[in-house]
TIMI-2910 file (N, C-alpha, C, CB; in pm, 1 decimal, decimal comma, always signed):
<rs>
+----------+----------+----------+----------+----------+----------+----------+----------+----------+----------+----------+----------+------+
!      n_x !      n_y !      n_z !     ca_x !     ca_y !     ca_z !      c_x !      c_y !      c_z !     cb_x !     cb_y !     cb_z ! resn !
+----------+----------+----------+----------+----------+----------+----------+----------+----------+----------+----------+----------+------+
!   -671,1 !  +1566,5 !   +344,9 !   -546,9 !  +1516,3 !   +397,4 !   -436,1 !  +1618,1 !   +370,5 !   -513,0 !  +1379,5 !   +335,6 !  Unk !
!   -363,9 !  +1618,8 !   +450,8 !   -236,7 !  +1753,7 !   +477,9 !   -126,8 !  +1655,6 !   +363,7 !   -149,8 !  +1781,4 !   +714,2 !  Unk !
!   -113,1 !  +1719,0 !   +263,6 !    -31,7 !  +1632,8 !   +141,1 !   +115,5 !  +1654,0 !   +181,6 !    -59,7 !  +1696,6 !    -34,4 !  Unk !
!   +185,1 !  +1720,5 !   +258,4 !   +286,2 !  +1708,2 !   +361,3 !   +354,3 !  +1581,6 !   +366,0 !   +231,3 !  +1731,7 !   +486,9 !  Unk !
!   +223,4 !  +1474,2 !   +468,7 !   +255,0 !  +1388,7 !   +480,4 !   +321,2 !  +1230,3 !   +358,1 !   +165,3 !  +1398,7 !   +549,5 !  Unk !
!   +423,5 !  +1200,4 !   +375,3 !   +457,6 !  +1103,4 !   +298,5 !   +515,8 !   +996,4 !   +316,1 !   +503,4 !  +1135,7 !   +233,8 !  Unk !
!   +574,3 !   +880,1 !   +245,1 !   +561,5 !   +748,6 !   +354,2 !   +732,8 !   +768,3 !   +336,9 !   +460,8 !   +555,7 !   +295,9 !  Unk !
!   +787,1 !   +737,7 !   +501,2 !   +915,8 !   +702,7 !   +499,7 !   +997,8 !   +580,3 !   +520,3 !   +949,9 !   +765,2 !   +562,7 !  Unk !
!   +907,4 !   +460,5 !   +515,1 !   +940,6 !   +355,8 !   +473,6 !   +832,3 !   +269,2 !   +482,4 !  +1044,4 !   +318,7 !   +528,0 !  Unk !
!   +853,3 !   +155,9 !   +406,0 !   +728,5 !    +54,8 !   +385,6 !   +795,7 !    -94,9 !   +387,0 !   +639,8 !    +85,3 !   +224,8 !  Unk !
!   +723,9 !   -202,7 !   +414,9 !   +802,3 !   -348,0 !   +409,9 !   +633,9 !   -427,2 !   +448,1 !   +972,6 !   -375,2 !   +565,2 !  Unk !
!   +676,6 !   -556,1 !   +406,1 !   +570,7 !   -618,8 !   +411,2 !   +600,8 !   -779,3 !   +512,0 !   +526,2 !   -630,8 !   +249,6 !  Unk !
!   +505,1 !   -799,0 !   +597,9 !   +499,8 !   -940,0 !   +629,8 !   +429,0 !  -1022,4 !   +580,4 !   +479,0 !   -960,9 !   +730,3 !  Unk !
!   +420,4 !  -1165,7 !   +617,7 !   +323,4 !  -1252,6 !   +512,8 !   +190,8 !  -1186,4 !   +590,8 !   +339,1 !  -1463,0 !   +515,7 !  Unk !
!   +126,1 !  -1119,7 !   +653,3 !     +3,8 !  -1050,6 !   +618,0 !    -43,4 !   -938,6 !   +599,6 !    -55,8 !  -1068,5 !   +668,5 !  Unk !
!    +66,3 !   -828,0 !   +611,2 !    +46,3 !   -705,0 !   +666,8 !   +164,2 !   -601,5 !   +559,4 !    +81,6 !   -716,9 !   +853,0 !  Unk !
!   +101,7 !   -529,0 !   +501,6 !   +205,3 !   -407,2 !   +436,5 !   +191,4 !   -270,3 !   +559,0 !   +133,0 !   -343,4 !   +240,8 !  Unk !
!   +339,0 !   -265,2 !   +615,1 !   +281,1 !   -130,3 !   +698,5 !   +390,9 !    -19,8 !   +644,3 !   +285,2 !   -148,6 !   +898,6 !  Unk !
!   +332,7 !    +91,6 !   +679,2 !   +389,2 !   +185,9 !   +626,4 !   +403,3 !   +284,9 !   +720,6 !   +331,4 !   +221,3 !   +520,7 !  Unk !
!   +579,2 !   +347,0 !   +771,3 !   +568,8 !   +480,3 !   +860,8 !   +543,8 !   +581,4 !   +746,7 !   +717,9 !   +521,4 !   +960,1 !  Unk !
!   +517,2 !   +669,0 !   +816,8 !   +453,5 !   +826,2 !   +754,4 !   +521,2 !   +935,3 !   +817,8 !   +282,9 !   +857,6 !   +787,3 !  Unk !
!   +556,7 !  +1069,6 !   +740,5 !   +680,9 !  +1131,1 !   +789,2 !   +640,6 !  +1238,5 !   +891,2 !   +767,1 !  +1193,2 !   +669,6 !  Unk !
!   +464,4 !  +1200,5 !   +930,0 !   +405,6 !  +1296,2 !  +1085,2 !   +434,1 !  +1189,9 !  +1174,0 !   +211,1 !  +1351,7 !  +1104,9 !  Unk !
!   +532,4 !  +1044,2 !  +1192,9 !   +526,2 !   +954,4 !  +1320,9 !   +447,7 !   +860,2 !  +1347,0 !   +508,6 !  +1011,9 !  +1417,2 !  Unk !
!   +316,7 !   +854,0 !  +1216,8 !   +230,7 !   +707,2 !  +1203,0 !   +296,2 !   +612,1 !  +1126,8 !    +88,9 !   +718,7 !  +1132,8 !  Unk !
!   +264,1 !   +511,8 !  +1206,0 !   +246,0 !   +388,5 !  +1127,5 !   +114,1 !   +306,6 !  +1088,1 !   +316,1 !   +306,6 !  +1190,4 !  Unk !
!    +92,2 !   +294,5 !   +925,8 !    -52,3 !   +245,2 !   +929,2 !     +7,7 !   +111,6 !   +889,4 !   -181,0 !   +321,8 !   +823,0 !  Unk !
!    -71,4 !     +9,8 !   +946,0 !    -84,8 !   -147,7 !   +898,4 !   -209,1 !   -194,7 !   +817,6 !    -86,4 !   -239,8 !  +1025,5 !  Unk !
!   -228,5 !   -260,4 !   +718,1 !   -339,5 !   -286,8 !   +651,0 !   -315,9 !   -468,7 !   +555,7 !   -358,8 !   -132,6 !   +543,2 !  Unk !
!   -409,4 !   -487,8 !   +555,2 !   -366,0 !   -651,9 !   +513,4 !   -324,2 !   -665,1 !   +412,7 !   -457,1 !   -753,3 !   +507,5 !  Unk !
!   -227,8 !   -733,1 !   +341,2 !   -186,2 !   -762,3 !   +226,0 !   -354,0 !   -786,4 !   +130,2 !    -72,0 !   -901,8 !   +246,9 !  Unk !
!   -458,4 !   -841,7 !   +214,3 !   -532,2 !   -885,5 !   +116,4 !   -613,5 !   -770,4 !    +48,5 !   -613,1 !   -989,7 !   +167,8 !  Unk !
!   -615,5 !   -680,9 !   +113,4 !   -653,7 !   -523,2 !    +61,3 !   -596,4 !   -540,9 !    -85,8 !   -565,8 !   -373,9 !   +159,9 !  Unk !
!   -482,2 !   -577,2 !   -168,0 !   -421,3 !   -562,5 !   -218,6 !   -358,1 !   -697,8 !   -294,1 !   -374,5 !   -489,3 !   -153,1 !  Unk !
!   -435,7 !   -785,1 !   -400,0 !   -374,9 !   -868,1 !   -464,8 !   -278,6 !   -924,7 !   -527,3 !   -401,3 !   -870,4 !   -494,4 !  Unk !
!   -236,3 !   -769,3 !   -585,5 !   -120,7 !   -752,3 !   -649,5 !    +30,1 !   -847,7 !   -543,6 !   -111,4 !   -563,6 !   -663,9 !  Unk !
!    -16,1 !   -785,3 !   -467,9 !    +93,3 !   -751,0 !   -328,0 !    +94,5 !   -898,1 !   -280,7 !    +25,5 !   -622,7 !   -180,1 !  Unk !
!    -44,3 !   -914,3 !   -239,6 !    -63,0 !  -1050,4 !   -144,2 !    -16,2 !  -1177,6 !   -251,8 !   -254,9 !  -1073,4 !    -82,7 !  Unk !
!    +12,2 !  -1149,3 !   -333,4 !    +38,7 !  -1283,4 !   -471,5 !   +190,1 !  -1260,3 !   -469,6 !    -45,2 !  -1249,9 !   -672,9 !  Unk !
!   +252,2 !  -1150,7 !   -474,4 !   +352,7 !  -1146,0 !   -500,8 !   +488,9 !  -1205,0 !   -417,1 !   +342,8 !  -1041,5 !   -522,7 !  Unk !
!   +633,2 !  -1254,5 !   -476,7 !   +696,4 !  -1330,1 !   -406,3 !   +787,7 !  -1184,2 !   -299,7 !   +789,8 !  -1450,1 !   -518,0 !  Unk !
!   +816,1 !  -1221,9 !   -152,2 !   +885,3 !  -1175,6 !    -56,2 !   +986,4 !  -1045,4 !    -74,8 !   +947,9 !  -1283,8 !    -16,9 !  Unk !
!  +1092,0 !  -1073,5 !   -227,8 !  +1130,2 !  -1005,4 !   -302,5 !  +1071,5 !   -883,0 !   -437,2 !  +1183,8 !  -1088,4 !   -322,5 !  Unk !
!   +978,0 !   -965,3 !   -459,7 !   +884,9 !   -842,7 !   -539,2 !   +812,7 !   -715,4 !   -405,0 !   +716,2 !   -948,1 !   -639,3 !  Unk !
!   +817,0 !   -819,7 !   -287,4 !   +731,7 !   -727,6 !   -228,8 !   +821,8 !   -615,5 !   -174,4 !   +643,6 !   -793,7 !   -120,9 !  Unk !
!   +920,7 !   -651,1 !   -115,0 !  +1085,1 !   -590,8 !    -96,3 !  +1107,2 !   -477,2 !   -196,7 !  +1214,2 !   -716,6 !   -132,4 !  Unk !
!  +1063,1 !   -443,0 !   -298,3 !  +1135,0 !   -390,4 !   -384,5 !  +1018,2 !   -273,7 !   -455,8 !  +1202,3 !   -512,3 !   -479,6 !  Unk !
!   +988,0 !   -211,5 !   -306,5 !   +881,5 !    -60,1 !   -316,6 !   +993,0 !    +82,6 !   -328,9 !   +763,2 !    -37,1 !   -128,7 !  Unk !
!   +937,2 !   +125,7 !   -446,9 !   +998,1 !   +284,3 !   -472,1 !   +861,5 !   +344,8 !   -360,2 !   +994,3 !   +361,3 !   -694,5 !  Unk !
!   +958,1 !   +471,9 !   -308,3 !   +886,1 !   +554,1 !   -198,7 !   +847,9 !   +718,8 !   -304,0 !  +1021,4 !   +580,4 !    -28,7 !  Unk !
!   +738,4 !   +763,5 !   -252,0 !   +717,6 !   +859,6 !   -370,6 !   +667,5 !   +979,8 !   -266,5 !   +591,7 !   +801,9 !   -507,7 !  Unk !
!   +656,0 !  +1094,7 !   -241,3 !   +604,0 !  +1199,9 !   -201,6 !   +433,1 !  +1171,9 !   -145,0 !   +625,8 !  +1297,2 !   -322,9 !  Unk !
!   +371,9 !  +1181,9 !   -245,7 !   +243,8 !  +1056,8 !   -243,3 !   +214,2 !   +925,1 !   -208,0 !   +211,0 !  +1031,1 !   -337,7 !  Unk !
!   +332,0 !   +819,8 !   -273,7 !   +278,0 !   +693,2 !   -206,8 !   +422,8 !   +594,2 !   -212,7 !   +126,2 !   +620,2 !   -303,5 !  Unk !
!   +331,2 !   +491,0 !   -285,2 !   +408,6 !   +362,8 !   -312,2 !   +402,4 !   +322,5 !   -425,3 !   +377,7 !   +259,9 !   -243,6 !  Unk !
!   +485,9 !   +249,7 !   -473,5 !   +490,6 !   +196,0 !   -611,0 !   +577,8 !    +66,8 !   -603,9 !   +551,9 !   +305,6 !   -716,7 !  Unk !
!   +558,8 !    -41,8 !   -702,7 !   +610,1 !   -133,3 !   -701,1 !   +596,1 !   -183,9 !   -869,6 !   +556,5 !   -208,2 !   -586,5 !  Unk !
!   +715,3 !   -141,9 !   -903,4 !   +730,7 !   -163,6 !  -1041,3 !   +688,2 !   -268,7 !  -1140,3 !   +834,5 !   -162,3 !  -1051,2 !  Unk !
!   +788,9 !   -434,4 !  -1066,8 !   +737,5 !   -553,9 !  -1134,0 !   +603,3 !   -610,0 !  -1147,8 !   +793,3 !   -639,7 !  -1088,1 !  Unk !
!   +564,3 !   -574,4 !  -1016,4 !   +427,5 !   -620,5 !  -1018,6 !   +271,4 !   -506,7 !  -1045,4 !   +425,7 !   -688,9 !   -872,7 !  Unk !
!   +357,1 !   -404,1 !  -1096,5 !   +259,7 !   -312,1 !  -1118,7 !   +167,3 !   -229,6 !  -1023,1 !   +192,4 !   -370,8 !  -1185,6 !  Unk !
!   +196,9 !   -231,8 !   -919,8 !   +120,9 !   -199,5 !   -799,7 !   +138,4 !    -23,5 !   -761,5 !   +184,1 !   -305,4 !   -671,0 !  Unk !
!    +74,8 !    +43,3 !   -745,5 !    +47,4 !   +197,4 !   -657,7 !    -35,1 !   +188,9 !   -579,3 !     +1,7 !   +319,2 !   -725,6 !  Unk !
!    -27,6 !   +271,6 !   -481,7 !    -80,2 !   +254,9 !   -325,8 !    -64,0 !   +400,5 !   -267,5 !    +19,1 !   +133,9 !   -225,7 !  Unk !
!   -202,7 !   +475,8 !   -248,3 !   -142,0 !   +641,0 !   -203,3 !   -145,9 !   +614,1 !    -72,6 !   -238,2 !   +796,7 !   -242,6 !  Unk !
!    -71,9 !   +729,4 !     -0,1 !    -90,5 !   +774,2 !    +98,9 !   -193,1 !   +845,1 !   +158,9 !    -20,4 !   +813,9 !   +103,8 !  Unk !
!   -305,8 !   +870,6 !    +52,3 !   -392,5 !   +999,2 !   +104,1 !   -500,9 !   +777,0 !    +66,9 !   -422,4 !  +1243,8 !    -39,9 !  Unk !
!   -508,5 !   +716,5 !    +30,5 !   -554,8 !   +572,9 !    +49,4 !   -590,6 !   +530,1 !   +132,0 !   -497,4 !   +496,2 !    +33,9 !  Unk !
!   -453,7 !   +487,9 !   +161,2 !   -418,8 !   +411,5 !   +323,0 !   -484,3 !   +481,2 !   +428,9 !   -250,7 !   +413,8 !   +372,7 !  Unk !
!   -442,3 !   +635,5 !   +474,8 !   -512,7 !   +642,2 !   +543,8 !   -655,4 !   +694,2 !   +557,0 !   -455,0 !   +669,8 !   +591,6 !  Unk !
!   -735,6 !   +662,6 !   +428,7 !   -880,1 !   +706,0 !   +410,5 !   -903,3 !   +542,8 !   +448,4 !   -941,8 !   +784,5 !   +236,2 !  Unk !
!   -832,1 !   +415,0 !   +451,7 !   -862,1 !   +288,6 !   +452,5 !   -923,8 !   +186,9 !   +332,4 !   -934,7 !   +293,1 !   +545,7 !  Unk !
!   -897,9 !   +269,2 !   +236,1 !   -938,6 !   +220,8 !   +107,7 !   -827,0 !   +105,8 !    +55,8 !   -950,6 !   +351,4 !     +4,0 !  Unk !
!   -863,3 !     -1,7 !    +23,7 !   -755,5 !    -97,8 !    -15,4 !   -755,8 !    -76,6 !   -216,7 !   -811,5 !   -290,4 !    +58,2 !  Unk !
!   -790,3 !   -218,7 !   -241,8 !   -705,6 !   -226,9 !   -418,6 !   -861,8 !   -144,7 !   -537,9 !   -663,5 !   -495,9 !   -487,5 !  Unk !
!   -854,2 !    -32,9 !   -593,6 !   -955,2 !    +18,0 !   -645,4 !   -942,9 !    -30,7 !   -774,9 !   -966,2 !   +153,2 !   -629,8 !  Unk !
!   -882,1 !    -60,2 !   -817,9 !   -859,5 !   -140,1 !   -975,0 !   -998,3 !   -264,7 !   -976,0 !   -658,0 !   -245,3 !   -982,6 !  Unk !
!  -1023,5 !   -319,1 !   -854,3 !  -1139,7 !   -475,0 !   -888,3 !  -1216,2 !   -382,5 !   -914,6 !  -1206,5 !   -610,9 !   -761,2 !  Unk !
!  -1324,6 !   -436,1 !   -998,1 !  -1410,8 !   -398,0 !  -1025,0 !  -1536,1 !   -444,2 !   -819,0 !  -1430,6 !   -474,5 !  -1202,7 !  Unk !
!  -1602,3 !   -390,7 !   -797,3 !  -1648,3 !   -430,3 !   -663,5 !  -1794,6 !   -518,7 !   -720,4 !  -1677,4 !   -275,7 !   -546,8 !  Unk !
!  -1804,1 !   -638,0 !   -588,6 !  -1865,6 !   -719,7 !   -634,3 !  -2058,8 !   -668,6 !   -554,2 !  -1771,7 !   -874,0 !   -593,3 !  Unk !
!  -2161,8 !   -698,1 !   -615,7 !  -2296,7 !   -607,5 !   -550,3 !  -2372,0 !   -752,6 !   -506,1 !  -2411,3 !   -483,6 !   -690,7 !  Unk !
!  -2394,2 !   -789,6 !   -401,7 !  -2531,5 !   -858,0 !   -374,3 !  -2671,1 !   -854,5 !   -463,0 !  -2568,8 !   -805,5 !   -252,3 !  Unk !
!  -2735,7 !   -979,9 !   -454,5 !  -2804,0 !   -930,6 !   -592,5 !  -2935,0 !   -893,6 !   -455,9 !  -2840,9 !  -1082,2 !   -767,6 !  Unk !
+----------+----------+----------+----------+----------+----------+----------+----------+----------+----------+----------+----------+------+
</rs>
């Protein structure tokens, strides 16, 4: 990924965190990618620092890259669940 790219603004609806990017994309991805996020109240979600790299969201503890999003990778913190 061309590390160039970085997010120039982000906001969330009740399903969707989208994010423009400073090459003219916009990626959309579901809140549920992202627990932290999808739990959090309207105002926590409101209240993203923008970073060169990504996103951050202080209260609720949340980071989110840009080189992420658009690989389509959502929340890497769960541990992932295996079929037995």
């Amino acid at each position: 990924m061309d590390i160039s790219i970085s997010p120039t603004s982000a906001n969330c609806d009740d399903d969707t965190l989208w994010v423009n990017l400073s090459d003219g994309r916009t990626i959309g991805v579901p809140l549920a990618w992202f627990p932290r996020l999808l739990d959090a109240t309207p105002d926590q979600r409101a209240a993203v620092t923008l970073s060169p790299a990504g996103l951050h969201w202080e209260e609720i503890d949340e980071d989110i890259s840009v080189a992420g999003l658009i690989a389509g990778r959502g929340d890497m913190t769960r541990p992932s669940s295996r079929a037995a």
